[in-house]
C-alpha positions as CSV (number, residue, x, y, z in Angstrom):
1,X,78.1,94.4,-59.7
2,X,81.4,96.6,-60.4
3,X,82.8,99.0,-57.5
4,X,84.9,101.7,-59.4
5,X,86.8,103.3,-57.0
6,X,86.5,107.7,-57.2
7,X,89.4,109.6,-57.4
8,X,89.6,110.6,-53.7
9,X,89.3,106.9,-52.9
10,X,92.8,106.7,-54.8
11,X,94.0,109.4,-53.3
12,X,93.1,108.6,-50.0
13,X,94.4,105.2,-50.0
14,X,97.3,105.7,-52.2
15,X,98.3,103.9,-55.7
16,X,99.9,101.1,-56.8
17,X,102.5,103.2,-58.1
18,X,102.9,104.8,-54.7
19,X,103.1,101.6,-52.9
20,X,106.0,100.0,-55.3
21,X,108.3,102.8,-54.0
22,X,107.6,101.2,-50.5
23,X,111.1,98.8,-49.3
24,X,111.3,95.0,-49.5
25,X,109.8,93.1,-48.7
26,X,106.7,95.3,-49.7
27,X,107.5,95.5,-53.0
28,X,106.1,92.3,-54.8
29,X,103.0,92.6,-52.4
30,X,102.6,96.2,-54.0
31,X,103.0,94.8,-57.8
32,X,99.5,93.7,-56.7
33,X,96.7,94.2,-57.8
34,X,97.3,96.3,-61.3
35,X,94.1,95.2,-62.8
36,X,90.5,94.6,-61.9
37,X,89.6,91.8,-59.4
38,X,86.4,89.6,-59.7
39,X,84.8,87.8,-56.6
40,X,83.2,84.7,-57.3
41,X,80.1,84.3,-54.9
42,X,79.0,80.7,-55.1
43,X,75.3,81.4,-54.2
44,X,72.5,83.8,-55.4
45,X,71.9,87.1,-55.4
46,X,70.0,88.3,-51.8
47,X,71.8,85.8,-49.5
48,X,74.4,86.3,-46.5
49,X,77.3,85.1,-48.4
50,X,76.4,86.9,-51.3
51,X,75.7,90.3,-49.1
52,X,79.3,89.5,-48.0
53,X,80.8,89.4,-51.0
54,X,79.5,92.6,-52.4
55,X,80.5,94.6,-49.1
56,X,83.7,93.0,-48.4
57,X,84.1,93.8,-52.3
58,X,83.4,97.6,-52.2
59,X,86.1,97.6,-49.1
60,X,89.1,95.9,-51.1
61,X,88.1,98.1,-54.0
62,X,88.5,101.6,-52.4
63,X,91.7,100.4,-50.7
64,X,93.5,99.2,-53.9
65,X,92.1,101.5,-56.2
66,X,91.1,99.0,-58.5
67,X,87.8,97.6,-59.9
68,X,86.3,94.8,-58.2
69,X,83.0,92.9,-59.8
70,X,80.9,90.4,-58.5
71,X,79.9,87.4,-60.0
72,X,77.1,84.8,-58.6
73,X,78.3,81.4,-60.3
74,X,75.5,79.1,-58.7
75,X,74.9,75.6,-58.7
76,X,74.8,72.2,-57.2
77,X,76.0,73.8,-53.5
78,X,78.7,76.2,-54.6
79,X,80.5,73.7,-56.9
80,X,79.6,75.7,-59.6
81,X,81.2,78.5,-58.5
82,X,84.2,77.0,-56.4
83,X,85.2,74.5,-59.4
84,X,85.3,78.0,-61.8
85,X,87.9,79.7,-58.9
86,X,89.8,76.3,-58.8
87,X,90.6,76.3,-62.5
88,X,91.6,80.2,-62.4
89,X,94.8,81.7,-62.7
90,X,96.6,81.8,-59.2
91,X,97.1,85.7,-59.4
92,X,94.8,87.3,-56.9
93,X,92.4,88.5,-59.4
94,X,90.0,85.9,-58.9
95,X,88.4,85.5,-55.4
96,X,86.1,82.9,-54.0
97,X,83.0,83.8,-51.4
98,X,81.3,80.3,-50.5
99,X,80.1,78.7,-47.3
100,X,80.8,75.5,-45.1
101,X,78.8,73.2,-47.5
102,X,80.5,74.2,-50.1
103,X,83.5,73.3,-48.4
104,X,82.9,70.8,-46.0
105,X,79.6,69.2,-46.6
106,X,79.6,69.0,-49.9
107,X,82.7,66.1,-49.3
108,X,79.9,63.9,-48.6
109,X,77.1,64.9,-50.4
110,X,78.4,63.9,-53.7
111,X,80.0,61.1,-55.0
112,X,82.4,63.4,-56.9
113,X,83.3,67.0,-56.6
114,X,85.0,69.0,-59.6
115,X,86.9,70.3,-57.4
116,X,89.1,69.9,-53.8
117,X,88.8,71.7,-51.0
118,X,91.7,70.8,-49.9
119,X,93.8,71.2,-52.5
120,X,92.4,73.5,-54.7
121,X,92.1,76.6,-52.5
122,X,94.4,78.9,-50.3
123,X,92.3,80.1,-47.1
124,X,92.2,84.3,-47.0
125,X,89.1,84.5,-44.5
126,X,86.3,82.9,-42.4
127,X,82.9,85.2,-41.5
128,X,80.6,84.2,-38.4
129,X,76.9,84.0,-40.4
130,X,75.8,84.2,-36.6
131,X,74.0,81.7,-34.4
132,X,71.4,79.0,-36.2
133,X,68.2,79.1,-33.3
134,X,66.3,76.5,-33.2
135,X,62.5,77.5,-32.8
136,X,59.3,76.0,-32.4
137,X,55.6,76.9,-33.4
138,X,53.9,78.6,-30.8
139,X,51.4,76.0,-29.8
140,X,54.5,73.5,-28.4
141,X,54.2,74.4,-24.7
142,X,58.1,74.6,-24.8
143,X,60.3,77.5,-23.8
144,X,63.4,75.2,-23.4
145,X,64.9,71.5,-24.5
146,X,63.7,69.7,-21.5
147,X,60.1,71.2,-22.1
148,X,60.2,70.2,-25.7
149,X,61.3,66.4,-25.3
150,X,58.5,66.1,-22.9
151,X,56.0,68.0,-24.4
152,X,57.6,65.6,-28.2
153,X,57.6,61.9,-26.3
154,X,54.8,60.0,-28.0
155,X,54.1,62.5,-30.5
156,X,54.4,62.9,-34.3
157,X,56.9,66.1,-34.6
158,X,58.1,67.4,-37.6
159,X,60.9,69.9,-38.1
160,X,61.8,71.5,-41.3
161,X,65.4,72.3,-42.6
162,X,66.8,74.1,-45.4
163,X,68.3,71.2,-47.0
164,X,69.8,67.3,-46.9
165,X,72.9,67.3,-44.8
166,X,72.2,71.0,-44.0
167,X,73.4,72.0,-39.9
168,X,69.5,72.3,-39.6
169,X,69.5,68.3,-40.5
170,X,72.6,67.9,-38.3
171,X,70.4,69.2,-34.8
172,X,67.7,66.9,-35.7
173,X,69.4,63.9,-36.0
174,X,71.5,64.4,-33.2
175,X,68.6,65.1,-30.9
176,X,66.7,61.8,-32.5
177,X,70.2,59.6,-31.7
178,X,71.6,61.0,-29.4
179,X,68.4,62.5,-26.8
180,X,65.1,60.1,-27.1
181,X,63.6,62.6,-29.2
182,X,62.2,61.1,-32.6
183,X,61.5,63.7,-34.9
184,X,61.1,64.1,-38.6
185,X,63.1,65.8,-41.3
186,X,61.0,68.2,-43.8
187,X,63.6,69.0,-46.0
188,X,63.2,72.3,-47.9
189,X,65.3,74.2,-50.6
190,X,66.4,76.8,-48.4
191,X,64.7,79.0,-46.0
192,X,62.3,81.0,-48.3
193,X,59.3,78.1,-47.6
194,X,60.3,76.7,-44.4
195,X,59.8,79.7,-41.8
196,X,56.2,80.6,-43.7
197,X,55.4,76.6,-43.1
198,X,56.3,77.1,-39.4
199,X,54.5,80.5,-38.6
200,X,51.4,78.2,-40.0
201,X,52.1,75.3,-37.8
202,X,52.4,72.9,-40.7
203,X,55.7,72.0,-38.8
204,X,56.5,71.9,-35.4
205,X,60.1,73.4,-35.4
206,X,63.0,74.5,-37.1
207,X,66.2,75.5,-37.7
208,X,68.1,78.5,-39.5
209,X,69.4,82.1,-39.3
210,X,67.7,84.6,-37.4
211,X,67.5,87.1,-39.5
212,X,65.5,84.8,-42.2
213,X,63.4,83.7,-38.9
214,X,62.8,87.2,-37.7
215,X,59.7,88.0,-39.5
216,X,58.1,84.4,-37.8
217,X,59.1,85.2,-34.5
218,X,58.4,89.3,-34.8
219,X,54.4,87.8,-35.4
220,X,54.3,85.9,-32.0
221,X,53.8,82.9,-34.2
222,X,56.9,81.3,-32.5
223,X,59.9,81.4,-30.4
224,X,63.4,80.4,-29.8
225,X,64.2,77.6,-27.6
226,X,68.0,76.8,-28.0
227,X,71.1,78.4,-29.5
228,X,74.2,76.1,-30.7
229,X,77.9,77.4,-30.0
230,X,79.0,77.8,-26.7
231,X,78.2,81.5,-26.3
232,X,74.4,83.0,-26.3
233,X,73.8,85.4,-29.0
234,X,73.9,89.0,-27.9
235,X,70.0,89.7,-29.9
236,X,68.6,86.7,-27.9
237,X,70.6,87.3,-24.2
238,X,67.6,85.3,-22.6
239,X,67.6,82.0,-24.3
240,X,70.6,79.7,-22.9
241,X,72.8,77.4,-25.5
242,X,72.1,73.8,-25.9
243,X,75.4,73.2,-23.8
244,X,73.9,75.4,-21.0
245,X,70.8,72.9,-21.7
246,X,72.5,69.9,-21.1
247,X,72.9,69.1,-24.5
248,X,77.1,68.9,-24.9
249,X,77.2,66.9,-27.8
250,X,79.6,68.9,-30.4
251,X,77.2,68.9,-33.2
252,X,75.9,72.3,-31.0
253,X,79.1,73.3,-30.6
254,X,79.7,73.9,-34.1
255,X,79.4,76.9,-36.3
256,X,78.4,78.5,-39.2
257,X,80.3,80.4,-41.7
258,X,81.6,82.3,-45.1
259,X,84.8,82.0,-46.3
260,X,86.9,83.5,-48.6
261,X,89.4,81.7,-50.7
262,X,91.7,82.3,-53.5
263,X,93.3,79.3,-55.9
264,X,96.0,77.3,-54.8
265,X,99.4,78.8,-55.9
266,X,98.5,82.4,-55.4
267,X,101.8,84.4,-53.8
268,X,102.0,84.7,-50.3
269,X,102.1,88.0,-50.1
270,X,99.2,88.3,-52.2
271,X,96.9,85.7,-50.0
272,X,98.1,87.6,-46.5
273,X,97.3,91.4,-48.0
274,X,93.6,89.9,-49.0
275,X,93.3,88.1,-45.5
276,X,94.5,91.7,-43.4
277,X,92.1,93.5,-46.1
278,X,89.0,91.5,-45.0
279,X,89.9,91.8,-41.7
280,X,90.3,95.4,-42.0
281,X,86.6,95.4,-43.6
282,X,84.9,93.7,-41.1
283,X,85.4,96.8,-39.1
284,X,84.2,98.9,-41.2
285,X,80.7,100.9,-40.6
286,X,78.9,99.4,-43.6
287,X,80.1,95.6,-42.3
288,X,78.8,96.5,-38.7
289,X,75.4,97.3,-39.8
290,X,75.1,94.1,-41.9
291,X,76.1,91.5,-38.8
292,X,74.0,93.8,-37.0
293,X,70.9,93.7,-39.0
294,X,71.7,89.6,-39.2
295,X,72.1,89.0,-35.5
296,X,76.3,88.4,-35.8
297,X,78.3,88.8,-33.1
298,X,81.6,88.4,-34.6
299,X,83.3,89.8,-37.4
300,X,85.9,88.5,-40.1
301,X,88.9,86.2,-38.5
302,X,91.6,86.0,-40.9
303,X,93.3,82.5,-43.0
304,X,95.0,80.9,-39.6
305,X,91.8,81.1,-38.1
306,X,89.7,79.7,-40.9
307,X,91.9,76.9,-40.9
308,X,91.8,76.1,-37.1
309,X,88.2,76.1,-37.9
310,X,88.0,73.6,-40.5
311,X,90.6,71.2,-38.7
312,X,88.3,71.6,-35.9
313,X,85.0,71.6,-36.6
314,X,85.0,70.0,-40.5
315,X,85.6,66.3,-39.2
316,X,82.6,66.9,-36.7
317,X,80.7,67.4,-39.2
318,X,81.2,64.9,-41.8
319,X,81.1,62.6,-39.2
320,X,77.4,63.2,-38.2
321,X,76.3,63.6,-42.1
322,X,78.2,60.1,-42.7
323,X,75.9,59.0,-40.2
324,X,72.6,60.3,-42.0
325,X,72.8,57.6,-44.7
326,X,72.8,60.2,-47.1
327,X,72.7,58.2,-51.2
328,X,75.3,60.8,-52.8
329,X,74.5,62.6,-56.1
């Protein structure tokens, strides 16, 4: 998809031309971007990260007056798509939309990557995808954890996730190790199977976004009983955290994201006008509606706080998937 800025967009936001004129240090940051810019989106078409990359897309385009397309570059959890950005000219002009498997999970996953996340990419910015619920079918007699691992004790319980080493994989383990329960893992390839197999009781629980759960729980068919992070979500005021629970372990404390990233090398300048651009976006009214519409209660953070978030939470993570006995690919 390309976003061709009209003239009042140039206009409005001014030219390159107009910006060169501006002082030092200004002026290399204005040398940029002369020519159209392509975002990279690592997933399909329909998706959060893919919505992202589209809208935050059409924002950088009418403030630079440039072109910017989309490209969905799929495959084996993003490294499709984040191997093609790695090996791209570090000019700006090629951006990267991808998630934490991508760059976190994936480290794990596979016994080799085409790529390094650590390396490979400079950080522009990190996007809440919201709060992950975890819900059950409506015939658990369970409003709340310590309902569900009385009502689960003795009992075959299955849960269904959207993939191996997914966070949805992450809550079940920890709850097995961790909490007495001793559920099992029905691991599906994403989300389009698992909430239809829940809302028919085929399993007991699950976890994933809300808005791919909303239909399911719209239909009475089920209902929320925890929320990870350390905040409750602002759609689902009622239903308390796992940390309010009892449940403190930090696998619930982490989150879910999108990032943005650019190749390693790309000017400074160039990497910090992208980061206050996306920023910028996430205020916009068309960015508002989407978090809206998926249950997100926070908006884009920009490169520093993308990596306090991987130095953070990353290492959580790979520890509890290490854990998993997962036979990399």
């Amino acid at each position: 998809m390309t976003f061709r800025p009209t003239r009042r967009d140039v206009l409005r936001y001014g030219s390159v031309a107009a910006l060169a004129a501006f002082p030092a240090p200004a002026i290399a940051q204005a040398q940029w971007p002369n020519k159209p810019i392509k975002i990279v989106c690592t997933y399909p078409p329909g998706g959060l990260t893919d919505v992202f990359s589209r809208a935050y897309g059409e924002h950088i385009a009418q403030k630079t007056g440039q072109s910017v397309v989309v490209e969905n570059k799929t495959g084996a959890a993003g490294a499709i798509g984040a191997e093609i950005v790695a090996k791209s000219p570090a000019d700006g002009y090629t951006i990267m939309f991808t998630n934490s498997t991508t760059m976190v999970q994936n480290r794990v996953l596979f016994k080799k990557l085409p790529y390094d996340p650590d390396k490979d990419f400079a950080l522009v910015s990190w996007h809440d995808t919201g709060h992950l619920p975890t819900v059950v079918h409506k015939d658990v007699p369970a409003t709340n954890m310590a309902e569900l691992a009385a009502w689960a004790k003795g009992r075959k319980v299955s849960f269904a996730t959207y993939g191996i080493g997914s966070y949805a994989h992450i809550v079940i383990e920890t709850l097995n190790k961790n909490h007495g329960f001793n559920i099992e893992a029905v691991h599906y390839r994403g989300e389009g199977a698992m909430w239809p197999d829940l809302s028919s009781g085929t399993v007991q629980g699950a976890t994933g976004s809300y808005f791919a759960s909303l239909a399911t729980l719209q239909t009475g068919n089920a209902r929320i009983v925890a929320v990870p992070t350390l905040k409750r979500m602002k759609k689902v005021p009622n239903v308390p955290t796992f940390f309010e629970q009892g449940l403190k372990d930090k696998a619930f404390q982490v989150r879910g994201w999108v990032g943005s990233a650019v190749p390693a090398g790309t000017p400074t300048e160039i990497v910090q006008r992208l980061s206050a651009l996306m920023v910028e976006g996430g205020k916009t009214e068309r960015v508002q509606k989407i978090l809206d519409q998926f249950g997100i209660d926070g908006s884009a953070e920009d490169a520093t706080f993308f990596r306090k978030v991987l130095d953070e939470e990353a290492p959580v993570v790979l520890d509890i998937i290490r854990g998993l006995n997962i036979e990399p690919t």
